[in-house]
C-alpha positions as CSV (number, residue, x, y, z in Angstrom):
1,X,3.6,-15.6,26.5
2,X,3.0,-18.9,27.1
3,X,6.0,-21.0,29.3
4,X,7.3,-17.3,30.4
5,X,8.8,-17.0,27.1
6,X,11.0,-14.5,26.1
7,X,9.0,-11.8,24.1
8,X,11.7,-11.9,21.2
9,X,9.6,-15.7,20.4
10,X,6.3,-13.3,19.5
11,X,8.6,-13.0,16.1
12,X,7.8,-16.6,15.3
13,X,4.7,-16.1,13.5
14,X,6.4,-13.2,11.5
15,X,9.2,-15.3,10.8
16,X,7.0,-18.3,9.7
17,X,4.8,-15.9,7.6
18,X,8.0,-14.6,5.5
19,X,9.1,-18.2,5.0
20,X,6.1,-19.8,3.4
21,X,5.8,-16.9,1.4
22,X,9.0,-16.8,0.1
23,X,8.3,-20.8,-0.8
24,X,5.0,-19.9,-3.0
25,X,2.7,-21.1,0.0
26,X,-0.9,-20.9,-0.4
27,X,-1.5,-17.0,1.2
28,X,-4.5,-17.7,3.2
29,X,-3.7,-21.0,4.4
30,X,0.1,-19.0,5.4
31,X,-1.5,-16.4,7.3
32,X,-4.2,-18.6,8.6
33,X,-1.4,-20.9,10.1
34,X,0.6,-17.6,12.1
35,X,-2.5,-16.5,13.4
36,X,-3.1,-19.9,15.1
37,X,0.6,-20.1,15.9
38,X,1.0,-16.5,17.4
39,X,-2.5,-17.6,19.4
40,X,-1.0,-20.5,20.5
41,X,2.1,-17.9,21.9
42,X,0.3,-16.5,23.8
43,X,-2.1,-18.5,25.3
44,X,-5.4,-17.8,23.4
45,X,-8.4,-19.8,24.4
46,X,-10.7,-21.3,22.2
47,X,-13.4,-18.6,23.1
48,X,-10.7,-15.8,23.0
49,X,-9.9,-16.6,19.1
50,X,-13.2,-16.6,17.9
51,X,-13.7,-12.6,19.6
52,X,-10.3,-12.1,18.3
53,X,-11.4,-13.0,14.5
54,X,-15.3,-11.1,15.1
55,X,-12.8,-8.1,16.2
56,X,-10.6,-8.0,13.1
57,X,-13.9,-7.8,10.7
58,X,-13.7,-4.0,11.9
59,X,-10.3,-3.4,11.7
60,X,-8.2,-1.2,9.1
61,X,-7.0,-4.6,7.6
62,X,-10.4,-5.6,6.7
63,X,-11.4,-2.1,5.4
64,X,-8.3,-2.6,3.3
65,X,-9.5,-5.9,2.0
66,X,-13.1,-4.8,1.7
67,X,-11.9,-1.9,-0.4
68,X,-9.8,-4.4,-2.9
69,X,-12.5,-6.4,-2.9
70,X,-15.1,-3.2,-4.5
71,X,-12.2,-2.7,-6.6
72,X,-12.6,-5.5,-7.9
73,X,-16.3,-5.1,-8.5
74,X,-16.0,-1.7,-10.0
75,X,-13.2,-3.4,-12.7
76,X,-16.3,-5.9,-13.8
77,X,-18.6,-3.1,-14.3
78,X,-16.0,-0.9,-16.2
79,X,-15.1,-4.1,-18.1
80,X,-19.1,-4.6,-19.0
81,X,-19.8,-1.6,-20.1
82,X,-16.6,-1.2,-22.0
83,X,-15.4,1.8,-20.4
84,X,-12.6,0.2,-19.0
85,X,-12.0,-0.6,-23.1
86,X,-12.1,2.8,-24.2
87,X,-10.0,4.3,-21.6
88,X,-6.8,1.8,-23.0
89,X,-8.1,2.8,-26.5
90,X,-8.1,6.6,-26.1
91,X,-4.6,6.3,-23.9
92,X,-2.7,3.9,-26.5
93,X,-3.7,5.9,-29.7
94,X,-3.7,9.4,-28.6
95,X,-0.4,9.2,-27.0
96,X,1.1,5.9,-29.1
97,X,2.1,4.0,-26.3
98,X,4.7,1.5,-27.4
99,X,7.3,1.7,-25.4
100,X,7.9,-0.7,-22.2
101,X,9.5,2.0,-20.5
102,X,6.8,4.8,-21.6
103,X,4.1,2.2,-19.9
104,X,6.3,2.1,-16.8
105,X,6.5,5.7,-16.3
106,X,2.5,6.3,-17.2
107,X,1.4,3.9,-14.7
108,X,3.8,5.1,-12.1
109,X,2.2,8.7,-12.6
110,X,-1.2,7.9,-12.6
111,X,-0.5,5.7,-9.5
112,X,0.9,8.3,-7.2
113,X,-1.1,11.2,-8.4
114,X,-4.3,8.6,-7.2
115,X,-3.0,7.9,-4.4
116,X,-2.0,11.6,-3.2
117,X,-5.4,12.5,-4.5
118,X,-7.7,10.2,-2.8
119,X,-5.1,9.5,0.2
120,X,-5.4,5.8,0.1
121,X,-2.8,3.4,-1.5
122,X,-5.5,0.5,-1.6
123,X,-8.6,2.4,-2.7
124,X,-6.7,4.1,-5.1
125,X,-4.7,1.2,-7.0
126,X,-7.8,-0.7,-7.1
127,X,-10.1,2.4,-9.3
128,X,-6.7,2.3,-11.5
129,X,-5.6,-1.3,-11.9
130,X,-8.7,-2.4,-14.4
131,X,-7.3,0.0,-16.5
132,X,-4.0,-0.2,-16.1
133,X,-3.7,-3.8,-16.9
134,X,-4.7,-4.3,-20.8
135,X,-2.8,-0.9,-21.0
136,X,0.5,-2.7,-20.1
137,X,-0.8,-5.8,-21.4
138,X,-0.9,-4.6,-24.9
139,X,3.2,-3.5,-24.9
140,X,4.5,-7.1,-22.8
141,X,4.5,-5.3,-19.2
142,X,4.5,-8.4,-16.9
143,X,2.6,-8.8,-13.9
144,X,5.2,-9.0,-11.5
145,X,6.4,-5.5,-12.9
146,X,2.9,-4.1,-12.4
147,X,2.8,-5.3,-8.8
148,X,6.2,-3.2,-8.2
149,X,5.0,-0.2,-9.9
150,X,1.7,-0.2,-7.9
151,X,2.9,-0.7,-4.9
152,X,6.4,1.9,-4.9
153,X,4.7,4.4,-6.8
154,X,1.9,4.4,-5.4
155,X,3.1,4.3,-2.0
156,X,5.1,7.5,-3.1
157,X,1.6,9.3,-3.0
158,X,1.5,8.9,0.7
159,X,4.6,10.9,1.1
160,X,3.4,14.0,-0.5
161,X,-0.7,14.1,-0.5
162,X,-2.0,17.7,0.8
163,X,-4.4,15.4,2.6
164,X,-3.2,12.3,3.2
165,X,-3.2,10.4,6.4
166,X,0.6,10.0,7.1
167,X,1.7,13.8,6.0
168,X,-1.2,15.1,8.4
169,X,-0.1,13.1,11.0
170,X,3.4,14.2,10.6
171,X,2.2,17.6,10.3
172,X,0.4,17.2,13.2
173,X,2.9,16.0,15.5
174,X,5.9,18.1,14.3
175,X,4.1,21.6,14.0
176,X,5.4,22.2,10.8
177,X,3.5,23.5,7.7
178,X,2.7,21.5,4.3
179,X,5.6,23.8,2.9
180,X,8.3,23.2,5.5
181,X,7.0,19.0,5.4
182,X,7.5,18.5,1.6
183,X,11.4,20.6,1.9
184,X,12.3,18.6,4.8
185,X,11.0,14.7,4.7
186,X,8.0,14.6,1.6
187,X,10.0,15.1,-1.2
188,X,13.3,14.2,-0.8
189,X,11.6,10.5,0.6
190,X,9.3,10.6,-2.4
191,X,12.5,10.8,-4.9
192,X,14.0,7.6,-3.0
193,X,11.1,5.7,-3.9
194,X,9.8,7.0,-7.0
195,X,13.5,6.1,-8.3
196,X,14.0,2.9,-6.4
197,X,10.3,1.6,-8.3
198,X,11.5,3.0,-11.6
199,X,14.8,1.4,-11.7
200,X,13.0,-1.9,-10.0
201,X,10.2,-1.9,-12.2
202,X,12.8,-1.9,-15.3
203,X,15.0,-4.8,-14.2
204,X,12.0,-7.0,-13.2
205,X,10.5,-6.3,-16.4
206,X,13.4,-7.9,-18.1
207,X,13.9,-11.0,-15.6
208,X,10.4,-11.6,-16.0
209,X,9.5,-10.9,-19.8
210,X,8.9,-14.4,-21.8
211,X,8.3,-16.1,-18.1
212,X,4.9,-14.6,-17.6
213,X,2.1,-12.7,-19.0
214,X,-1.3,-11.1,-19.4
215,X,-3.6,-13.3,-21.3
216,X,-4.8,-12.2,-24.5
217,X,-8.3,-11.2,-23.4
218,X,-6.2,-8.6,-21.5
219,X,-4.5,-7.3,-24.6
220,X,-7.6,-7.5,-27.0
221,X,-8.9,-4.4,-25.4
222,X,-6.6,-2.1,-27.7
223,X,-8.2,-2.9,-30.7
224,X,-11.4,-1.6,-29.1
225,X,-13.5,0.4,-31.2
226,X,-16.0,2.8,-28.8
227,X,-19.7,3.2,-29.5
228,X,-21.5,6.3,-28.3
229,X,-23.4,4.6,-25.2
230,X,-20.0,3.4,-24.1
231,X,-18.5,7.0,-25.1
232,X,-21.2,8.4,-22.7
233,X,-20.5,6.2,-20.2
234,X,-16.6,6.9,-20.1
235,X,-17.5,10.6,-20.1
236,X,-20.0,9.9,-16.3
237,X,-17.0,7.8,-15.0
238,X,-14.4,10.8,-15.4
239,X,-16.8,13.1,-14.3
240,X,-17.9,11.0,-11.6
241,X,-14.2,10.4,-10.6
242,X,-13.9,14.0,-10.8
243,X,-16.4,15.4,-8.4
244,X,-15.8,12.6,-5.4
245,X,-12.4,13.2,-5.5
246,X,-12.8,17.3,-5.6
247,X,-15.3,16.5,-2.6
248,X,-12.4,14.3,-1.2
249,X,-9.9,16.9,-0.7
250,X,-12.4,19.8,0.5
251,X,-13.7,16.9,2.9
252,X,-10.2,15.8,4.2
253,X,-11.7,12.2,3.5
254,X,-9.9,8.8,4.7
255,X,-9.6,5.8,3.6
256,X,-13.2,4.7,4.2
257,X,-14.3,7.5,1.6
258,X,-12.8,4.9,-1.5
259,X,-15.8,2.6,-0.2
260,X,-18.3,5.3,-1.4
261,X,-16.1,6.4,-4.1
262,X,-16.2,2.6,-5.9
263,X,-19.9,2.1,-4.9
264,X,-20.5,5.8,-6.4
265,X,-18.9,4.8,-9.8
266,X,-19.8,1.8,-10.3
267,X,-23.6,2.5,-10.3
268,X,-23.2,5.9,-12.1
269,X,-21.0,3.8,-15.0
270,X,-23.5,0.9,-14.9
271,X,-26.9,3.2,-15.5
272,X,-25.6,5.8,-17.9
273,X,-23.6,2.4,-20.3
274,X,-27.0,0.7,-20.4
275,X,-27.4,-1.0,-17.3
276,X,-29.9,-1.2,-14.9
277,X,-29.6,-0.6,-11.0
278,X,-30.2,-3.7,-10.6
279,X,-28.0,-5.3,-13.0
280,X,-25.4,-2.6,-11.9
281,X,-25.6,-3.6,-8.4
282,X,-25.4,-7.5,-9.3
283,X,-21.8,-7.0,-12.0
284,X,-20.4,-5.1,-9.1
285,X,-20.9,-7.9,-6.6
286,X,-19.9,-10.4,-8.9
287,X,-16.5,-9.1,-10.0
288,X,-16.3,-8.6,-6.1
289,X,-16.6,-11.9,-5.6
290,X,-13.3,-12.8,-7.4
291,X,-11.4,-11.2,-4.7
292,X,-13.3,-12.5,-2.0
293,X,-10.1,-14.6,-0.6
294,X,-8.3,-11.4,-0.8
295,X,-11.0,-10.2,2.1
296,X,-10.6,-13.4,4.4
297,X,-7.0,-12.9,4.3
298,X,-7.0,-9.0,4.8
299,X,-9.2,-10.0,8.1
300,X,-6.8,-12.3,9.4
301,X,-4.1,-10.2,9.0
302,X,-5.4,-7.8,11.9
303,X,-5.4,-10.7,14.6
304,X,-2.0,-12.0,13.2
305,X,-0.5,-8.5,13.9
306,X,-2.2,-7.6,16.9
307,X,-0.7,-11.3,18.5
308,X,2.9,-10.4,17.7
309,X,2.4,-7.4,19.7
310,X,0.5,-8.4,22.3
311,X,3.8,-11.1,23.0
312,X,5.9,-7.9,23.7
313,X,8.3,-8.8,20.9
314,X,8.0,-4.9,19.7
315,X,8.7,-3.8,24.0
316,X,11.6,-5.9,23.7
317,X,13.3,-5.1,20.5
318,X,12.8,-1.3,22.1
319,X,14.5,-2.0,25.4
320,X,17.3,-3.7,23.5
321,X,18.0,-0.4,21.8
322,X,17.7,2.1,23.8
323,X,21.2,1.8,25.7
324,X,22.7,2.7,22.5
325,X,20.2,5.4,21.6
326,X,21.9,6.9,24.9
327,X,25.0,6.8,24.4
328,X,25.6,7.2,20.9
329,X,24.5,10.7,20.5
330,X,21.8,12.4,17.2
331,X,23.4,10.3,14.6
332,X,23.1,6.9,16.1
333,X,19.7,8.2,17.4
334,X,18.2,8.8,14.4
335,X,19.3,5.8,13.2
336,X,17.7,3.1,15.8
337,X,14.7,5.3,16.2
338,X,14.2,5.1,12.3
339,X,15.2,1.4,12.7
340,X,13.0,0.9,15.3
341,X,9.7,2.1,13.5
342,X,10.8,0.3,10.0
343,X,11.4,-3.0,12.3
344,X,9.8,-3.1,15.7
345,X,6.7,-1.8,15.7
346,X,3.3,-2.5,13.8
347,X,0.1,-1.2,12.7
348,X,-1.3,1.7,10.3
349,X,0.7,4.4,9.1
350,X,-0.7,7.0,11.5
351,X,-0.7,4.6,14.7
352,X,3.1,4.0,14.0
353,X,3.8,7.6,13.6
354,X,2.2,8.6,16.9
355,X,3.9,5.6,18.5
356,X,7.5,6.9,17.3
357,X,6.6,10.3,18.2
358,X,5.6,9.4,21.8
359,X,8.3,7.3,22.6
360,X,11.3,9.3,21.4
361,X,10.4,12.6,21.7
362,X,11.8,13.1,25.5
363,X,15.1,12.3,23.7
364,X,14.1,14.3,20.8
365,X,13.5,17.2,23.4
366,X,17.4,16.2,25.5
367,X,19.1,16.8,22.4
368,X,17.2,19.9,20.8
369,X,16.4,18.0,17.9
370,X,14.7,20.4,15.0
371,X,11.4,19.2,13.9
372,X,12.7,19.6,10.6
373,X,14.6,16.4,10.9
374,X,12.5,15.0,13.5
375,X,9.7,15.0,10.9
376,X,11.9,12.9,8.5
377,X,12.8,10.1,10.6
378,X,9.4,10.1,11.8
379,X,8.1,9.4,8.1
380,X,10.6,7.1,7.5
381,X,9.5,5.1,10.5
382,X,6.0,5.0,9.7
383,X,6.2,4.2,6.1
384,X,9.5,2.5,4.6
385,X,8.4,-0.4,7.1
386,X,5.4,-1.2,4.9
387,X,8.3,-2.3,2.6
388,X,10.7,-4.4,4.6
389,X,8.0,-7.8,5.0
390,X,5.5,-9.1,2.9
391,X,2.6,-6.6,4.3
392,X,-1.4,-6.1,3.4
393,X,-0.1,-2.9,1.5
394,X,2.5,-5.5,-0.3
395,X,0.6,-8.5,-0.7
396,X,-2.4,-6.2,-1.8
397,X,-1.1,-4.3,-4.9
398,X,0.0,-7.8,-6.2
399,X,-3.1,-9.2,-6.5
400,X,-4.5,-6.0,-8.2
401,X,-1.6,-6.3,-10.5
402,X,-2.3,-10.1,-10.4
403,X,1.0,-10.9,-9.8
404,X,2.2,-13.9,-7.3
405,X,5.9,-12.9,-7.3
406,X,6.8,-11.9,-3.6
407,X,10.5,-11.6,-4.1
408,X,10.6,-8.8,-6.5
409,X,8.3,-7.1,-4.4
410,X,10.9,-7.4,-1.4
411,X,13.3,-6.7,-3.5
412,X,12.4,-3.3,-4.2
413,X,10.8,-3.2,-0.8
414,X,14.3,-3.3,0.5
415,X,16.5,-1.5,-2.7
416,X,14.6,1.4,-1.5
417,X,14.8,0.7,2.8
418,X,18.8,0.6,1.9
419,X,18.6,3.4,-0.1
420,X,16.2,5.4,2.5
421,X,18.7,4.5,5.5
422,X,21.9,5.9,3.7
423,X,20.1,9.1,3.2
424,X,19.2,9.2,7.0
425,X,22.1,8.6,7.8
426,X,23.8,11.5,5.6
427,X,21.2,14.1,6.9
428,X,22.4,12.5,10.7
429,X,25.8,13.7,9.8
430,X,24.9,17.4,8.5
431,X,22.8,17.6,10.9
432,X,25.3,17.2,13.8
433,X,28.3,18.8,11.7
């Protein structure tokens, strides 16, 4: 830090971020300014922040954004060939979709069961989204409600996925079986926030309805009437989604594998609903290129994370806590350490969980601490903090749901953290009664 700072300043950039969000800020130009800020922190040169940026083009934050951004591309193609049309067509008239509240529930379904399928939030919200939308469209769902339903929901799937990266991790570190993972943390976490996104997704639904929309392009897709070409073509996209997935699970693919998945698709769709390769090749890049701010963005994100660590603000926030942590015995440990990962540290999923695992287990070992709950307040660190501040995971089911409404996406974000932390802290008190 520059000055000898205190670390707790490597915040600042955080802090800064939240705020111009919160104010409707240009997202790129917010991010672009804390990455420069937290730079400035900590004493970047000039020739360090341009390695810093070539760095993050490899990073997890770019994959995310590269994936949102073949999402995107695979929505244009589905859209061209009308697939995308005669997936809302077959959905609203074979099951009569016309309740709000019926759309809610079907797009939180299909959402987690994507995203504990294919083990990705991103990659998975992004294949569903183009569909999604004229389905909602067509009974008055609102894009800010979309955004919440993408992102709880989906997020749900990363609690109970055979395959996922979190629960392996989890697993991994706690010894415990799928079986004993689901009892103990999975499910009863997954229930939190499947409820939390439900009861969110309703009330945003009505402080949004008549404020803001889907245009009617979006909606115009009900009255679709399917062809056989475009029959055919719905048929190769199931079946396409089908087999990669299938080859997903026996695979124990990552979050890279949606990269092949959407590129897979899109050209399978594009040839078999009348277009060429070529033409294929050229819609996908084009209804890519619609998202392509999301992508810059994404790839700042990485540098702007990476600087408010590299301050020490996470060392300090630790070595604030962990007086209490001693003395206050397993319920006011479980406590801070779950605090600890939701607040003070950053990164992916499965970096945080390691991290939380590392540092605490000597205590965890001191007080004979069962895995059982171990496992629980490890998953609660590594996940619920994706929830608390407006993350990539936040900010990126948004623009899939094409929503620009931050606060109810914090507002479920931390409905559910409060909820999460008062269950914690009840299985804190069983645990030591």
């Amino acid at each position: 830090m520059i000055f000898d700072l205190n670390p707790l300043w490597g915040f600042l950039p955080l802090l800064l971020y939240i705020v111009l969000m919160l104010r409707g800020k240009d997202m790129n130009v917010s991010v672009l300014l804390c990455v420069i800020l937290g730079a400035v922190l900590n004493g970047e040169s000039i020739l360090g922040f341009a390695n810093t940026i070539y760095k993050s083009l490899g990073s997890f934050c770019a994959l995310i954004g590269f994936i949102i951004v073949l999402g995107s591309g695979l929505a244009e193609v589905l859209s061209q060939t009308k697939v995308a049309h005669n997936l809302v067509y077959t959905v609203v008239n074979r099951f009569k979709l016309k309740s709000k509240r019926a759309a809610i529930l079907i797009s939180m379904v299909t959402s987690t069961l994507m995203v504990s399928l294919l083990g990705t939030l991103a990659g998975s919200n992004a294949i569903i989204a183009p569909i999604l939308i004229p389905i909602v469209a067509s009974v008055g769902l609102t894009p800010s409600t979309l955004g919440v339903i993408l992102h709880g929901a989906g997020a749900t799937g990363l609690y109970i996925g055979p395959f996922v990266p979190p629960v392996v991790t989890v697993m991994g570190l706690t010894g415990l079986t799928y079986g004993q993972f689901l009892k103990s943390a999975g499910i009863p976490l997954a229930i939190i926030v499947w409820g939390s996104t439900f009861f969110m997704a309703c009330r945003t639904q009505r402080k949004t309805e008549g404020l803001e929309a889907y245009s009617e392009a979006d909606k115009e897709a009900v009255d679709f009437k399917p062809n056989e070409k475009c029959k055919r073509a719905t048929l190769a996209f199931l079946a396409t989604m089908a087999v990669t997935i299938v080859y997903g699970l026996i695979a124990k693919a990552g979050a890279s594998y949606a990269i092949l998945v959407m590129m897979t698709v899109s050209i399978v769709v594009g040839l078999v609903g009348g277009l060429s390769f070529k033409d294929s090749l050229t819609t996908m890049i084009q209804g890519g290129a619609k998202m392509f701010w999301m992508f810059f963005m994404f790839v700042l994100f990485d540098p702007f994370l990476n600087y408010v660590s590299a301050s020490g603000a996470f060392d300090a926030i630790t070595q604030l806590m962990e007086p209490l942590i001693a003395t206050g015995g397993e319920v006011a440990f479980m406590m801070l350490a779950s605090a600890i990962g939701v607040f003070g540290i950053s990164g992916t999923g499965v970096a945080q969980a390691q991290i939380i695992h590392e540092l605490f287990l000597p205590m965890v070992n001191a007080m004979h601490m069962d895995m059982y709950t171990w496992a629980l307040v490890v998953l609660v660190g590594c996940q619920v903090t994706f929830f608390v501040t407006p993350t990539v995971d936040m900010v990126g089911q948004m623009g899939l749901a094409r929503s620009k409404n931050i606060k109810a996406m914090l507002a479920n974000g931390w409905v559910l953290t409060i909820i999460t932390f008062a269950y914690v802290l009840v299985r804190a008190i069983i645990y030591v009664s």
